[in-house]
N, C-alpha and C positions, 0 to 999 in steps of 0.2 A: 382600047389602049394596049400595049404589047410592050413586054420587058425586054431590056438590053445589058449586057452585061457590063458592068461598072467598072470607071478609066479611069485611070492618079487625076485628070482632069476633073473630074466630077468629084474629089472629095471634100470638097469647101462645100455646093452643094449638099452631100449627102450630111454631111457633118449639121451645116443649119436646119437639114429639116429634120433630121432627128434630133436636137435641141431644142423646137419649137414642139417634139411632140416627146417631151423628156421622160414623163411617166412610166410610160410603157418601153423607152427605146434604150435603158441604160445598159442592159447586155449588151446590144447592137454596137454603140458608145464604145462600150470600154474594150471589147473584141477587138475593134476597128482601131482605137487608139493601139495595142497592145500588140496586133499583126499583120493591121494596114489590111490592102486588098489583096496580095500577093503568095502568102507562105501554106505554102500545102501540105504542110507536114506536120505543124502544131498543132492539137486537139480540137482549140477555139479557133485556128486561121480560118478565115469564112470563104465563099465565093459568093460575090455580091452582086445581085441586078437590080436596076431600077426603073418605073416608070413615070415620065415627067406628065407637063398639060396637065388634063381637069380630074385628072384621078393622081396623082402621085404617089409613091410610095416606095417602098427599099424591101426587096424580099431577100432573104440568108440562108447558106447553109452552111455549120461548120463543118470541118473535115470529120469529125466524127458523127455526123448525121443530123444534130440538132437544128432544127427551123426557126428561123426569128425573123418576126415582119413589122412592118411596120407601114401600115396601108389604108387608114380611114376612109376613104373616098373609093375601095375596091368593090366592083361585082362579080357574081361569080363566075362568071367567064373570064375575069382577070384572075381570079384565084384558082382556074381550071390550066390557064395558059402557065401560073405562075408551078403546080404540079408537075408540068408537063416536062419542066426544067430541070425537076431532082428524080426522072423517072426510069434513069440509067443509074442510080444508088443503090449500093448493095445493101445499105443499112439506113435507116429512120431511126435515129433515138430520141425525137420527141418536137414536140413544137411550145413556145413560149409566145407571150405574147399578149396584148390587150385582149380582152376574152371576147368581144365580139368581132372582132378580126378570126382571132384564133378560131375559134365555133363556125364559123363562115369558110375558110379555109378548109376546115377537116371534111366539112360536108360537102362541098364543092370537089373535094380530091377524091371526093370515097376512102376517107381514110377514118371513118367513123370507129370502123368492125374491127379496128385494129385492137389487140388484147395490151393491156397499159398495166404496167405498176403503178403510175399519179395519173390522176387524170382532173383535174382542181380547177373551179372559177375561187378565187380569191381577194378579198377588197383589199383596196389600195391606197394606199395613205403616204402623207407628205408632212414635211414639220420644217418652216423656217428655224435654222437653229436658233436665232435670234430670239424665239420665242421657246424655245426650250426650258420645261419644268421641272427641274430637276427632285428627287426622292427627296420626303424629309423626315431625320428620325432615323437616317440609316448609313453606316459609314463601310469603307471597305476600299480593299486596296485593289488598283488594275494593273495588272502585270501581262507582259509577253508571254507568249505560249514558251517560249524557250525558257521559263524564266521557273515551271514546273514540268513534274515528272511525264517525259513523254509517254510512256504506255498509258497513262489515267489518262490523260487528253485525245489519244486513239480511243480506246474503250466509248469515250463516250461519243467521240466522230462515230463509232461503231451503232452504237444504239441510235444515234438521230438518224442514219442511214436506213437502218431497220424500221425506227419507229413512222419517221419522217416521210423518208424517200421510198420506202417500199421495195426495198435490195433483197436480193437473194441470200438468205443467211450465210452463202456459201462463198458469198463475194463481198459482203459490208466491209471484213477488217482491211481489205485490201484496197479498197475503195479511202477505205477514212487511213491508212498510213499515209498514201497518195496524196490529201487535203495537206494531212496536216504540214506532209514536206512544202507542199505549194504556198499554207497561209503563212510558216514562219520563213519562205524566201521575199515573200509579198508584202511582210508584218501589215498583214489585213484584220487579225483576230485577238483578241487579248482574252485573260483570265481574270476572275475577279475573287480576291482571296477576302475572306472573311474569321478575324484571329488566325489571320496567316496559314488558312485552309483553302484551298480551292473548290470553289461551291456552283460556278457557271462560267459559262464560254459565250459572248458576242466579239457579233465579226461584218467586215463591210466583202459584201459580194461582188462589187462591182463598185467603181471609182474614177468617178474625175475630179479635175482640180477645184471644182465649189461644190461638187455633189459626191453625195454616199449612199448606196445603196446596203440596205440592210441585209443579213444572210446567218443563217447557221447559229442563230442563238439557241442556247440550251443548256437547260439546266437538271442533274439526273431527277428521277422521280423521289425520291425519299427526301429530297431539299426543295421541293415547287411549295408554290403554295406562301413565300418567303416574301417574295419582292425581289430575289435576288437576282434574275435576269435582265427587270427592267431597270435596278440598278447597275448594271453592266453595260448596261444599253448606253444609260444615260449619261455615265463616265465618259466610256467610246466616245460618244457623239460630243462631250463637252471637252475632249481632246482634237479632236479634230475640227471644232469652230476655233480653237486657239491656231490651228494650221490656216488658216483660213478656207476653209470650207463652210458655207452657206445653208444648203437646204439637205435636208435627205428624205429618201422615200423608201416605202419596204409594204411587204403582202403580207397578212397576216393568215397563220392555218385557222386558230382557233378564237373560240370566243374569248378562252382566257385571255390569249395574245392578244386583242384587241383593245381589252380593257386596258392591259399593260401600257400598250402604243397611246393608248388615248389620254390615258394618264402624265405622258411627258410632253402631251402638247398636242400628238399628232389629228389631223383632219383627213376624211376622208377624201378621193379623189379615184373614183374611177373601179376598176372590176382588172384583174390580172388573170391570166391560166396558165398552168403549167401541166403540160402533157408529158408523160413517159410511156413512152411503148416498152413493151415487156421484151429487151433485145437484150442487151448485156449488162443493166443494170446501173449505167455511166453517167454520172452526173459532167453531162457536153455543154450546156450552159458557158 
């Protein structure tokens, strides 16, 4: 099979099959809604190929280097042919992706040796909102990022960059002022006050109109341990089945997070990975 570079004709196409394989493909998704096939200038605008018949699949790259595939049915001679494509790129900043997509991919490109800040398989979980379980025993209010003092909500964009994403200490605060202008032009993220304190941050990473992808929850260290994130979570998410939004999915890092996710309902579904090459620190996603 051998990729072709992707036509306004083919978007109906690309669209349906990354809906049928929604899990893994909501970056791809919400990219594509947000800068279509064409814009070469925006961080996320992608360049997009695809291969149809008995192997299918959609390979990406944003303009700032990020990889996202989406290719079940690939060998690695497809995923050799599909390197072969970003091998005039001045910069790799990382690959996202189903994890054994991904893992197949890196190996097949010889991009194993490459030195990563993330380098993560992570489980994958799904919640019809419909079935969503909300906290009980615990009250608190959800407010826009705009709604508290910007520099605390940097700070801690700051730390999740360090803690999380594995940033160069020298490049976090710049990184998370950069988020936060992006999540309050998006109103992607909210605050959850508690006696009208700000105690955690959830936020949807990616979006379309019945689906939310999870992202960037956090809560400092000195307040974990609370419930307080997965009550933020749970708000979010119970504001947004009032918009009519349907299902949502999200990766968990840790154990704690799992328990948290699993607590308001969620099911597992699958294996995620998110690769960062150790290049500028940029969350291209």
């Amino acid at each position: 099979m051998t990729w072709r570079v992707a036509q306004d004709g083919d978007l109906d196409w690309i669209q349906s099959f990354l809906m049928a394989n929604l899990q893994s493909s909501m970056f791809l998704l919400s990219n594509l809604r947000d800068h279509g096939l064409h814009d070469g200038t925006s961080d996320k605008g992608m360049t997009i190929w695809l291969s149809e018949g008995a192997a299918p699949g959609v390979f990406a790259i944003t303009n700032s280097g990020m990889i996202l595939l989406q290719a079940p049915n690939a060998d690695a001679a497809m995923w050799r042919r599909a390197n072969d494509l970003i091998a005039d790129r001045p910069v790799l900043a990382g690959c996202i992706g189903e994890t054994r997509q991904v893992r197949a991919f890196l190996t097949s490109a010889g991009l194993n040796d490459l030195p990563t800040l993330i380098n993560d398989d992570e489980p994958a979980f799904r919640l019809d909102l419909a079935e969503l379980a909300m906290p009980q025993g615990q009250q608190g209010e959800l407010v826009l990022l705009s709604a508290v003092p910007r520099d605390l909500i940097v700070k801690w964009r700051t730390e999740y960059h360090l803690e999380v994403m594995g940033a160069p200490e020298a490049k976090a605060a710049t990184l998370a002022e950069t988020d936060i202008a992006s999540y309050i032009e998006k109103d992607s993220h909210r605050i959850l006050l508690i006696d009208g304190q700000p105690v955690a941050m959830t936020g949807f990473n990616a979006t379309l109109p019945s689906v939310v992808q999870i992202g960037g929850v956090y809560t400092p260290p000195d307040l974990r341990g609370r419930g307080y994130a997965r009550l933020a979570l749970a708000l979010h998410l119970q504001e947004a089945r009032a918009k009519g939004v349907t299902k949502s999915i999200l990766f968990a890092a840790s154990t704690a997070a799992v328990r948290a996710y699993m607590s308001l309902g969620y099911q597992r579904a699958g294996e995620f990975s998110l690769v960062i090459f150790d290049t500028d620190g940029k969350d291209a996603a």
